[in-house]
C-alpha positions as CSV (number, residue, x, y, z in Angstrom):
1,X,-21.9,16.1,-22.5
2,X,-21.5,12.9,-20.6
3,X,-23.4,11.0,-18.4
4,X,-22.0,8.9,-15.6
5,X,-23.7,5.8,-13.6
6,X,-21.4,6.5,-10.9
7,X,-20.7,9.3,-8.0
8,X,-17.7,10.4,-6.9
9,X,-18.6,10.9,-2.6
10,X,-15.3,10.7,-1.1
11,X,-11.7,12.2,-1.8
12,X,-8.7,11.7,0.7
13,X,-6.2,9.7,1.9
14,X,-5.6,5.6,1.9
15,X,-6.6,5.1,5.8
16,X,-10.0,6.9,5.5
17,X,-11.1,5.4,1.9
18,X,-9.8,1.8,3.1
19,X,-12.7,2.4,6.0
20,X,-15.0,3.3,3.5
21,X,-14.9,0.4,1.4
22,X,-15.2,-2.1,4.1
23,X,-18.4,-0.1,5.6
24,X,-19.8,0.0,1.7
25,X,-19.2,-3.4,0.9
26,X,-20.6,-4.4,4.5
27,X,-24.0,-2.8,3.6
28,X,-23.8,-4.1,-0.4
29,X,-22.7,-1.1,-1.6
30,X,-19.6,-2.0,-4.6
31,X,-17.8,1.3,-4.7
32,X,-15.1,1.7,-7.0
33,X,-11.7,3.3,-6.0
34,X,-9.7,5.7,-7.9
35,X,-6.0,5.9,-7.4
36,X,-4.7,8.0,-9.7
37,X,-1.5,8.5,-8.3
38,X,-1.2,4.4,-8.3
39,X,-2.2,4.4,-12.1
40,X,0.5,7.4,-12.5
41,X,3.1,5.0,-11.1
42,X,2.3,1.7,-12.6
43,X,2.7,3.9,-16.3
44,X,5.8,5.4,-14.9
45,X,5.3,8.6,-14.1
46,X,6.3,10.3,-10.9
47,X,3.3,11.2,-8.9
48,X,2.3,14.5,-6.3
49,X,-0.7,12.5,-5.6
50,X,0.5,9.2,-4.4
51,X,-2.3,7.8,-1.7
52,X,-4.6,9.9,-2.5
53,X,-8.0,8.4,-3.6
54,X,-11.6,8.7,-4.5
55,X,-14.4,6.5,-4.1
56,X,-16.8,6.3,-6.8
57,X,-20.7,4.5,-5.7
58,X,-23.9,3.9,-8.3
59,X,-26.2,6.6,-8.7
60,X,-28.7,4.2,-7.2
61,X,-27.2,3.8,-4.2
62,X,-25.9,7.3,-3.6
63,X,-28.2,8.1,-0.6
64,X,-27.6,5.4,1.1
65,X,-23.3,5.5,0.3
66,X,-23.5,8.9,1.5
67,X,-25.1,8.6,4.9
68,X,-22.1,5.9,5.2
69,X,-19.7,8.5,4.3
70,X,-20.7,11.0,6.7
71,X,-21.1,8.7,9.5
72,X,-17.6,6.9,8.9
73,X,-16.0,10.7,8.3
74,X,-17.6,11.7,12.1
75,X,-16.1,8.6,13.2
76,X,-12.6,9.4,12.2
77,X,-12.7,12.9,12.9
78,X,-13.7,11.9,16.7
């Protein structure tokens, strides 16, 4: 079994993950984004998944990365 450094804490559309990476990196949180439906169509396949995302953050930081998420989420959702 694998272990991973990183935590996925958000999946969902372009608009909300873009949000989250600015408040991340505004707080010095890296995250890393995963756009599979990007990496789909850059190899040439068609993709069901296109703009969706998920947002990866270091297990050290995961705490504070998901307080973020929750507030920004509340945000939108208002």
């Amino acid at each position: 079994m694998s272990t991973s450094e990183y935590t996925k804490v958000y999946s969902g559309n372009f608009v909300v993950v873009t949000r989250l990476k600015s408040e991340l990196e505004n707080t010095g949180i890296i995250p890393i984004i995963k756009d599979e439906g990007e990496s789909q169509r850059l190899a040439g396949y068609g993709s069901m998944n296109q703009g969706f995302q998920e947002v990866f953050v270091h297990n050290d930081e995961l705490d504070k990365a998901v307080a973020i998420v929750e507030r920004v989420k509340g945000e939108m959702e208002a």
